[in-house]
PDB file of N, CA, C, O and CB in Angstrom:
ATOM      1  N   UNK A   1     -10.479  -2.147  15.156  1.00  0.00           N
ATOM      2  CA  UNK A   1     -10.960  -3.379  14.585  1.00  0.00           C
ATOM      3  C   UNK A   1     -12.357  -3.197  13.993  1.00  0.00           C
ATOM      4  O   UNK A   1     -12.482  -3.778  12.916  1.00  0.00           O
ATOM      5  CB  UNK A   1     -10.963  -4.476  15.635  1.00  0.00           C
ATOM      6  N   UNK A   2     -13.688  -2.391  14.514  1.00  0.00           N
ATOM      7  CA  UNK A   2     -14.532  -2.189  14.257  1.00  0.00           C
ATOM      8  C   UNK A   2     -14.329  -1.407  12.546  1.00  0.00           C
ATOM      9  O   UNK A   2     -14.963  -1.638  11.517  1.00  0.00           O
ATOM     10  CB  UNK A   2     -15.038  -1.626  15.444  1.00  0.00           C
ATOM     11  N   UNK A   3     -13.626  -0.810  12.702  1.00  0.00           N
ATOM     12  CA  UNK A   3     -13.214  -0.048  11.043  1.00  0.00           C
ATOM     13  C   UNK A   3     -13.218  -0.974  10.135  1.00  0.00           C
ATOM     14  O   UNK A   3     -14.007  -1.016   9.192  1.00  0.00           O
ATOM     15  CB  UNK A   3     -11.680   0.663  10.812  1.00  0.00           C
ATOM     16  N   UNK A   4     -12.349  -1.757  10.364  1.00  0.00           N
ATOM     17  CA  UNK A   4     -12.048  -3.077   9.883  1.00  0.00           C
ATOM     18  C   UNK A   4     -13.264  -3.862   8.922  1.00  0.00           C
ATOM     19  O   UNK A   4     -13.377  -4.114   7.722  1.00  0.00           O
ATOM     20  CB  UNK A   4     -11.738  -3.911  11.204  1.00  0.00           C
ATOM     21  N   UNK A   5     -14.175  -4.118  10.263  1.00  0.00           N
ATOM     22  CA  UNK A   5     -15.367  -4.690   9.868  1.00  0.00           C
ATOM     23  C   UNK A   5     -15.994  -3.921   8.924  1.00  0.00           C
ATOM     24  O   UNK A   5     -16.376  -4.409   7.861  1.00  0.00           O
ATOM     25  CB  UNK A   5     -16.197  -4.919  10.898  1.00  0.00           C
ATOM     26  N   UNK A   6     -16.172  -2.501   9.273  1.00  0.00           N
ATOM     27  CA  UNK A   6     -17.352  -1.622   8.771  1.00  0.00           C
ATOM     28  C   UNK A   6     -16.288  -1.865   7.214  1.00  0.00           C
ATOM     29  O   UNK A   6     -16.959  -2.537   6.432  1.00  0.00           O
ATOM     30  CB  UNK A   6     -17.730   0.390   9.706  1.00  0.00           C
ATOM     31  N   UNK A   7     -15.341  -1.630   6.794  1.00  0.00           N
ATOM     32  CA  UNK A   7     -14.950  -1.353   5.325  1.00  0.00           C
ATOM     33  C   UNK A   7     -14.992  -2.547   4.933  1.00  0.00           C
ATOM     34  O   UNK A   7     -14.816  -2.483   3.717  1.00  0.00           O
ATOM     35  CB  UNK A   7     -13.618  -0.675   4.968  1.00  0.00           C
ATOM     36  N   UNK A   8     -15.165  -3.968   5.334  1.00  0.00           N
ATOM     37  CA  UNK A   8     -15.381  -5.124   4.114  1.00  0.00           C
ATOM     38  C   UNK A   8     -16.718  -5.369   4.452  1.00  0.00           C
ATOM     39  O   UNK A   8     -17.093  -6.324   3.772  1.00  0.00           O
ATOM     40  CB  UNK A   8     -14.378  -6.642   4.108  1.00  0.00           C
ATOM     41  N   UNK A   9     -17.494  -5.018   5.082  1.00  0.00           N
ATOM     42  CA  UNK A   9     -18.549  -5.560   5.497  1.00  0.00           C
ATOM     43  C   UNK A   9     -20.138  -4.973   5.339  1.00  0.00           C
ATOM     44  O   UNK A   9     -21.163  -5.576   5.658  1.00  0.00           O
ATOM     45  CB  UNK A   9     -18.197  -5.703   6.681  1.00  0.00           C
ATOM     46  N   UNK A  10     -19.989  -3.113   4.533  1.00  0.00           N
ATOM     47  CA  UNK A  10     -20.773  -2.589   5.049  1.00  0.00           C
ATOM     48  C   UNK A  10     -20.840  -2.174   2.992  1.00  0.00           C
ATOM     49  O   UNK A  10     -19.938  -2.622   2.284  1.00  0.00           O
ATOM     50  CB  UNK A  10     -20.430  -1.556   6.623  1.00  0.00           C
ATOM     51  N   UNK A  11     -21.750  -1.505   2.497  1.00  0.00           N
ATOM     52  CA  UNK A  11     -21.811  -1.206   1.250  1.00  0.00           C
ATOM     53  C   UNK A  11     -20.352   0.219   0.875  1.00  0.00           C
ATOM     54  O   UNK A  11     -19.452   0.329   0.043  1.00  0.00           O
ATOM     55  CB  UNK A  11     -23.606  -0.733   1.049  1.00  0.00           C
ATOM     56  N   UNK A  12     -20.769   0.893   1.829  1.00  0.00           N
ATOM     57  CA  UNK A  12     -20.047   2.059   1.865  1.00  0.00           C
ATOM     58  C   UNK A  12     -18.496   1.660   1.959  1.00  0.00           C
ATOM     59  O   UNK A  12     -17.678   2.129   1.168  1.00  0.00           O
ATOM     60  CB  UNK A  12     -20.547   2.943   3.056  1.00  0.00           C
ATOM     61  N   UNK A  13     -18.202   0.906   2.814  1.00  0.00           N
ATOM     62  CA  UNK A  13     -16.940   0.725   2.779  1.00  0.00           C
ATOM     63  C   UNK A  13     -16.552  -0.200   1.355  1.00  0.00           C
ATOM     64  O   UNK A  13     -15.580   0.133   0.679  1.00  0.00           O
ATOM     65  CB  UNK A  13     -16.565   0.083   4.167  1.00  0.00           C
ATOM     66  N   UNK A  14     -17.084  -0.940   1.117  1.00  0.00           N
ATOM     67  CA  UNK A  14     -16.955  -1.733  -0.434  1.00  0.00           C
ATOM     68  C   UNK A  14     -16.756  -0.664  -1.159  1.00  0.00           C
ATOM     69  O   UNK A  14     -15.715  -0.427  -1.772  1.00  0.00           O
ATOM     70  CB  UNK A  14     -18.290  -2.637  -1.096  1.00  0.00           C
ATOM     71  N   UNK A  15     -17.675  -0.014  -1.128  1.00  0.00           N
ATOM     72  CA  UNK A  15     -17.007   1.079  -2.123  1.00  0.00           C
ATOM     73  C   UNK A  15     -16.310   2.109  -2.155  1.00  0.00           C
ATOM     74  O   UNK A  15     -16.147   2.957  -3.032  1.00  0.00           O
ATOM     75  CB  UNK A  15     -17.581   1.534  -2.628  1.00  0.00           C
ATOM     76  N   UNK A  16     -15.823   1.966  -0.942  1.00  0.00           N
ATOM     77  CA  UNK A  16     -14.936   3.016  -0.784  1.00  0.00           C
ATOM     78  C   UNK A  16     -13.771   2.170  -1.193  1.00  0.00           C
ATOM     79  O   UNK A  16     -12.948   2.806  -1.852  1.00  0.00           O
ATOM     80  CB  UNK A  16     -14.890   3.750   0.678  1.00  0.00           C
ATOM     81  N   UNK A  17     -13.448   0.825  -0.973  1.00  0.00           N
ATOM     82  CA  UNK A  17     -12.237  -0.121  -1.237  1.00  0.00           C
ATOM     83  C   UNK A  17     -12.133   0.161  -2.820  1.00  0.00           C
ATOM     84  O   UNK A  17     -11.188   0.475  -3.544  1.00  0.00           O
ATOM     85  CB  UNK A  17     -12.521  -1.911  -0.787  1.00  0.00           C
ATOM     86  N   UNK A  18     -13.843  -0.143  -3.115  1.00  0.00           N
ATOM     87  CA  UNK A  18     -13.171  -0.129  -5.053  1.00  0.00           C
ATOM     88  C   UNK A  18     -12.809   1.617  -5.657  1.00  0.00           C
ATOM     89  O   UNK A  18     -12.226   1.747  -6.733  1.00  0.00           O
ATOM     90  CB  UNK A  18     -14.953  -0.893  -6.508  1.00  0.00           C
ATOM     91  N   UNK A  19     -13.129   2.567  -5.027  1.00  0.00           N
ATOM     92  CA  UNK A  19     -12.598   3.922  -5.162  1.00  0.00           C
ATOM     93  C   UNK A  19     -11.258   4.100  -5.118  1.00  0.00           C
ATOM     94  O   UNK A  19     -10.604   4.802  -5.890  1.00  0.00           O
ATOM     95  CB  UNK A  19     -13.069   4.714  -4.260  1.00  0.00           C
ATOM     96  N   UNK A  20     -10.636   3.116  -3.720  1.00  0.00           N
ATOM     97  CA  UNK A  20      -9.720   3.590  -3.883  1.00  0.00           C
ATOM     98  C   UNK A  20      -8.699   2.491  -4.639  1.00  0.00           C
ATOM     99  O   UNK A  20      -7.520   2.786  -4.836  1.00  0.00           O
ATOM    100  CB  UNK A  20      -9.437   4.147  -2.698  1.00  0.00           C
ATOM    101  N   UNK A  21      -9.294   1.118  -5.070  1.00  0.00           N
ATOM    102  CA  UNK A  21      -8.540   0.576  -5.970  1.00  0.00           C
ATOM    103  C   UNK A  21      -8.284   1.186  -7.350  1.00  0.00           C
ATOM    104  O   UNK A  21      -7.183   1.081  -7.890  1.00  0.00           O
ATOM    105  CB  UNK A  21      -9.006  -0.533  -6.084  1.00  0.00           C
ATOM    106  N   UNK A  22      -9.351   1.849  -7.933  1.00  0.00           N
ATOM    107  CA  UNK A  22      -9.710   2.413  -9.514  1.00  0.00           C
ATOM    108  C   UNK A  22      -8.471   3.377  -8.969  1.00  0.00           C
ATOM    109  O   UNK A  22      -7.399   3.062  -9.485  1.00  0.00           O
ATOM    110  CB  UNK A  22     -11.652   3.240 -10.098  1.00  0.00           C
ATOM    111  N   UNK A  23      -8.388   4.554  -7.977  1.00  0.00           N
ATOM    112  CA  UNK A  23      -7.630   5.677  -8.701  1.00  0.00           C
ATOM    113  C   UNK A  23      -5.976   5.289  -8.772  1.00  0.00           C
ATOM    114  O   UNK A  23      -5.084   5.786  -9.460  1.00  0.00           O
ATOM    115  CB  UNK A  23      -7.885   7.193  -7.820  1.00  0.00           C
ATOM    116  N   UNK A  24      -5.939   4.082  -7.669  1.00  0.00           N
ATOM    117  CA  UNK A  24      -4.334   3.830  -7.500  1.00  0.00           C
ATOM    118  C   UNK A  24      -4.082   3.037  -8.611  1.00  0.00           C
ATOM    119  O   UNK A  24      -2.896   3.089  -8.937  1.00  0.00           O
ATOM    120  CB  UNK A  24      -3.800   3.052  -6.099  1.00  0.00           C
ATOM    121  N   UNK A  25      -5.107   1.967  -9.656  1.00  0.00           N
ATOM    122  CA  UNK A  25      -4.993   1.701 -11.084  1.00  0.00           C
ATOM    123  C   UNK A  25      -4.647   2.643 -11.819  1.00  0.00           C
ATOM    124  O   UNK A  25      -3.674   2.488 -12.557  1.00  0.00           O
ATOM    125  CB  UNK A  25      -6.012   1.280 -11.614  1.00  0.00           C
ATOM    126  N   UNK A  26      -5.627   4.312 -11.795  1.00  0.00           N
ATOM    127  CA  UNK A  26      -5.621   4.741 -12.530  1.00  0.00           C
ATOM    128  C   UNK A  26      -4.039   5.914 -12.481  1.00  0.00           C
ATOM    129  O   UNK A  26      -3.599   6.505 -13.467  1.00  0.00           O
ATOM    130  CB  UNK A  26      -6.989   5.028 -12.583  1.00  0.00           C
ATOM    131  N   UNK A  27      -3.461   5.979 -11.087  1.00  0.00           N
ATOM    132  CA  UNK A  27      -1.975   6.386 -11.466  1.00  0.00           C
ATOM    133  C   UNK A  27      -1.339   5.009 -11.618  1.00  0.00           C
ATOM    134  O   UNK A  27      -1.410   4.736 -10.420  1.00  0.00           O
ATOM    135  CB  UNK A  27      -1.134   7.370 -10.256  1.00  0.00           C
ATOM    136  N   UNK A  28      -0.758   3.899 -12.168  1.00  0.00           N
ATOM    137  CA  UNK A  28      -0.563   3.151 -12.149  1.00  0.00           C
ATOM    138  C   UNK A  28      -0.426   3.639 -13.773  1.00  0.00           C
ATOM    139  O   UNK A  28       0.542   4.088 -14.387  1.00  0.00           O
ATOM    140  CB  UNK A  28      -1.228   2.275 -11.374  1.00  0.00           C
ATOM    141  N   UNK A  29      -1.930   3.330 -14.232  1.00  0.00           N
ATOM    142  CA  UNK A  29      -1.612   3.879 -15.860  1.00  0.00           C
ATOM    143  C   UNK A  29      -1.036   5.027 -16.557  1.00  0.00           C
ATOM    144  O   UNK A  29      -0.284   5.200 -17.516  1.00  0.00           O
ATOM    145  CB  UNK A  29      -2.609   3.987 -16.436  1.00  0.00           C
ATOM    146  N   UNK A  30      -1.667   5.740 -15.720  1.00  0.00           N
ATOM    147  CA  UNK A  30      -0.991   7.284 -16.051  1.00  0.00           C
ATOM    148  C   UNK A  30       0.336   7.645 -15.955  1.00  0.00           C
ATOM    149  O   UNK A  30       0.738   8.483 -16.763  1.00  0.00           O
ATOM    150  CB  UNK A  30      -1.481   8.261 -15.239  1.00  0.00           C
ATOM    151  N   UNK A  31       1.403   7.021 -14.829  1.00  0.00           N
ATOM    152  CA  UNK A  31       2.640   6.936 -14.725  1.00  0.00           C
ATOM    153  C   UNK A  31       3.024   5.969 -15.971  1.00  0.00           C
ATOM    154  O   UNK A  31       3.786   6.556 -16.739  1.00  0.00           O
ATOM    155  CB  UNK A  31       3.015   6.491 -13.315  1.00  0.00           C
ATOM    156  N   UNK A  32       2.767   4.899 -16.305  1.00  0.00           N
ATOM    157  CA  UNK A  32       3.185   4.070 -17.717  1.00  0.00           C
ATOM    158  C   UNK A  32       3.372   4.511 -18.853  1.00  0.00           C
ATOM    159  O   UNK A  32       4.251   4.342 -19.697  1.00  0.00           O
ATOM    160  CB  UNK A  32       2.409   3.237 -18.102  1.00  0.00           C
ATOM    161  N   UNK A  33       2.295   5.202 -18.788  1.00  0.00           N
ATOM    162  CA  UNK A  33       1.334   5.903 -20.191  1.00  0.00           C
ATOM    163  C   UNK A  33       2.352   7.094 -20.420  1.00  0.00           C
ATOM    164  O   UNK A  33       2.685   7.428 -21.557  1.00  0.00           O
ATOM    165  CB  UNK A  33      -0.642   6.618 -19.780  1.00  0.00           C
ATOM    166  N   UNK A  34       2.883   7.788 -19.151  1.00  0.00           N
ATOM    167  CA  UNK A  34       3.541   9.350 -19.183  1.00  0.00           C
ATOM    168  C   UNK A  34       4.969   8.901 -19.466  1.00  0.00           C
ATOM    169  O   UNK A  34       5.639   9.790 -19.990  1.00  0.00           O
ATOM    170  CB  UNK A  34       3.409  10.399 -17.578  1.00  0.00           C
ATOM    171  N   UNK A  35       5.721   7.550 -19.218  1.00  0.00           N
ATOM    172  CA  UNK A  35       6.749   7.200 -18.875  1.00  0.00           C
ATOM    173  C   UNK A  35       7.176   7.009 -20.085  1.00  0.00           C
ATOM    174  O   UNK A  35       8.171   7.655 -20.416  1.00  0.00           O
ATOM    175  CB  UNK A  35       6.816   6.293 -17.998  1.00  0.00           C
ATOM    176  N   UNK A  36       6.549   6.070 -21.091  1.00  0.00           N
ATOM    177  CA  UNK A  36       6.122   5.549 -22.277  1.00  0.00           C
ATOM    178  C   UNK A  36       6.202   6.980 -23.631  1.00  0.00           C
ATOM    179  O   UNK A  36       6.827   6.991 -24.691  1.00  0.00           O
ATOM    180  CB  UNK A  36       4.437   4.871 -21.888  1.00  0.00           C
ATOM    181  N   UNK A  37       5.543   7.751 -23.183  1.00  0.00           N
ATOM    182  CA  UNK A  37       5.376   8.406 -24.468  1.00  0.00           C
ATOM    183  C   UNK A  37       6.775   9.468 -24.071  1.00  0.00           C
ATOM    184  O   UNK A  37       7.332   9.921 -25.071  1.00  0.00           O
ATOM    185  CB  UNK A  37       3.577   9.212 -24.777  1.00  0.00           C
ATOM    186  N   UNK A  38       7.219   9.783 -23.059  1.00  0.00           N
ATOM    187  CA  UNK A  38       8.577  10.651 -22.766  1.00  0.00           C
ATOM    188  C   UNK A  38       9.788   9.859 -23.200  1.00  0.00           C
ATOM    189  O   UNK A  38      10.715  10.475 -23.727  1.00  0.00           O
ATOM    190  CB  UNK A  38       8.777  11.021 -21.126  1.00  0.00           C
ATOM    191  N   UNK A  39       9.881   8.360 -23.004  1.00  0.00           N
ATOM    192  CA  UNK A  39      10.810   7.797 -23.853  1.00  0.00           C
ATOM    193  C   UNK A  39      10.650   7.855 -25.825  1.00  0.00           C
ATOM    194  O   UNK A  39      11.413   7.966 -26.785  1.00  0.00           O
ATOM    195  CB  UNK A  39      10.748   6.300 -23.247  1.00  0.00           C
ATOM    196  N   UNK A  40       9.697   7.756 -25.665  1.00  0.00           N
ATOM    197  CA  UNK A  40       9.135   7.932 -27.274  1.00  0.00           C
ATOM    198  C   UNK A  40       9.716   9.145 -27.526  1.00  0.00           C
ATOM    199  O   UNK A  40      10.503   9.007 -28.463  1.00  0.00           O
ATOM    200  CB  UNK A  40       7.391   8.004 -27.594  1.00  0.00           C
ATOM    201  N   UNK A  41       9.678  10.761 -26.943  1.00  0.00           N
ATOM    202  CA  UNK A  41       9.789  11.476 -27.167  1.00  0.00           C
ATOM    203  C   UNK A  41      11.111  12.057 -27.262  1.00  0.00           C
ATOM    204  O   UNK A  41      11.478  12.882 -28.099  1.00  0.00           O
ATOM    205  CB  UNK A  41       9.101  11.734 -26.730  1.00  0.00           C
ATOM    206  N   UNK A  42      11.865  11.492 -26.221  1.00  0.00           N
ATOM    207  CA  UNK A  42      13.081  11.411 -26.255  1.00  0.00           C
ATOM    208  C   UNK A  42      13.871  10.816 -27.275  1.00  0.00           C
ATOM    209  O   UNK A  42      14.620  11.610 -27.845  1.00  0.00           O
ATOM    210  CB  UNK A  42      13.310  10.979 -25.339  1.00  0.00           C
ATOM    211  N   UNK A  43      13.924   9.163 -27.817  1.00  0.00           N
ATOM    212  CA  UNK A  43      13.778   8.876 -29.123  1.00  0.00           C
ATOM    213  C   UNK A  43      13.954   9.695 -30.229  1.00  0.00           C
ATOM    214  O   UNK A  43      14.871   9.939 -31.014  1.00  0.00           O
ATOM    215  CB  UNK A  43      12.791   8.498 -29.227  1.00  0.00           C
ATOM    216  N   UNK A  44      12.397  10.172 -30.000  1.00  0.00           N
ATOM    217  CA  UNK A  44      12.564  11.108 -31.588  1.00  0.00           C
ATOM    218  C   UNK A  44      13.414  12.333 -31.446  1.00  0.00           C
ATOM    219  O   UNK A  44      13.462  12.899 -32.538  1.00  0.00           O
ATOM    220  CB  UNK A  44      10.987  11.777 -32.222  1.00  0.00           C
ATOM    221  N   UNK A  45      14.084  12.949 -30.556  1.00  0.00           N
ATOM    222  CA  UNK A  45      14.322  13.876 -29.981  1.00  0.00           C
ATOM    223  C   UNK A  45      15.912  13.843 -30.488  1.00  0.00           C
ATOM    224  O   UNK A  45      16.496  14.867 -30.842  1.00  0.00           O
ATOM    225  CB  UNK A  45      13.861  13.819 -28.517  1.00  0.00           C
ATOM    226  N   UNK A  46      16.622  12.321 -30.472  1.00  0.00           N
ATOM    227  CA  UNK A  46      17.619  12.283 -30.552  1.00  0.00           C
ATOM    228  C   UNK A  46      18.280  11.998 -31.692  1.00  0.00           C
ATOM    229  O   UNK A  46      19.398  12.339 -32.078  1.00  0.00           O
ATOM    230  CB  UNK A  46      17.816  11.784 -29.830  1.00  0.00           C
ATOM    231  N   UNK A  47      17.018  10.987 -32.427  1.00  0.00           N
ATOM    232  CA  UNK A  47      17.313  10.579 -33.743  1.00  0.00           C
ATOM    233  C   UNK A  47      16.651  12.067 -34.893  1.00  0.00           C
ATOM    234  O   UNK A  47      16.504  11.934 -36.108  1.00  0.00           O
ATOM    235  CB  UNK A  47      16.423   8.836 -33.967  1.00  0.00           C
ATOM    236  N   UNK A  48      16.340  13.407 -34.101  1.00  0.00           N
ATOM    237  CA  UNK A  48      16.308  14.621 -35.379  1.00  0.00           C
ATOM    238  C   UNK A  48      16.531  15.909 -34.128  1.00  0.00           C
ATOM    239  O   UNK A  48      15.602  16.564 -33.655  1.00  0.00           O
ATOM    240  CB  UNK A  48      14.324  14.758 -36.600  1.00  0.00           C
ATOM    241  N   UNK A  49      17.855  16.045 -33.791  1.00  0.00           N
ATOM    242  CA  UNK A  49      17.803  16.993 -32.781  1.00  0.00           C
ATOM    243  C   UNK A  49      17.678  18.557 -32.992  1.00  0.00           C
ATOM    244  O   UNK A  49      17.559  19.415 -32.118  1.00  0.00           O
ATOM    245  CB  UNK A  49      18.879  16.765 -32.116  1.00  0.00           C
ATOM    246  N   UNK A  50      17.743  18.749 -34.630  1.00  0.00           N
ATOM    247  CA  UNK A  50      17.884  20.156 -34.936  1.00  0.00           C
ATOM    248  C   UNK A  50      16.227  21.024 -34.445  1.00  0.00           C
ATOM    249  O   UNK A  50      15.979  22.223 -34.316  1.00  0.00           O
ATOM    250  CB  UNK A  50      18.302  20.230 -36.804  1.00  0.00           C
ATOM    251  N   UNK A  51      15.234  19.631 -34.250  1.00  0.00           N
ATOM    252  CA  UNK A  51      13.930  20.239 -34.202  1.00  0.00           C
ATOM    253  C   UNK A  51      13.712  20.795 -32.729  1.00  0.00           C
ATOM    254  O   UNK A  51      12.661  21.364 -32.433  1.00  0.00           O
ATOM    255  CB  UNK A  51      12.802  19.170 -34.626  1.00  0.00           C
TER     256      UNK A  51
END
């Protein structure tokens, strides 16, 4: 419970919360972003397959 306290309550733990919000955003995007351009790629892949 003391953990608890110390991570909403203390500077360090604040920022350790927004550290670890940014990187789980930042696979969040990166899985979209990777998901996104492999369908794209696929796409073009199918509509000129000789390439």
């Amino acid at each position: 419970m003391h953990a608890f306290v110390d991570l909403f309550t203390t500077d360090y733990g604040l920022m350790s919360i927004g550290g670890i919000a940014f990187m789980l955003g930042m696979g969040v995007f990166f899985l979209r972003y990777f998901f996104k351009h492999m369908r794209e790629d696929e796409a073009a892949h199918k509509a000129h397959p000789s390439v």
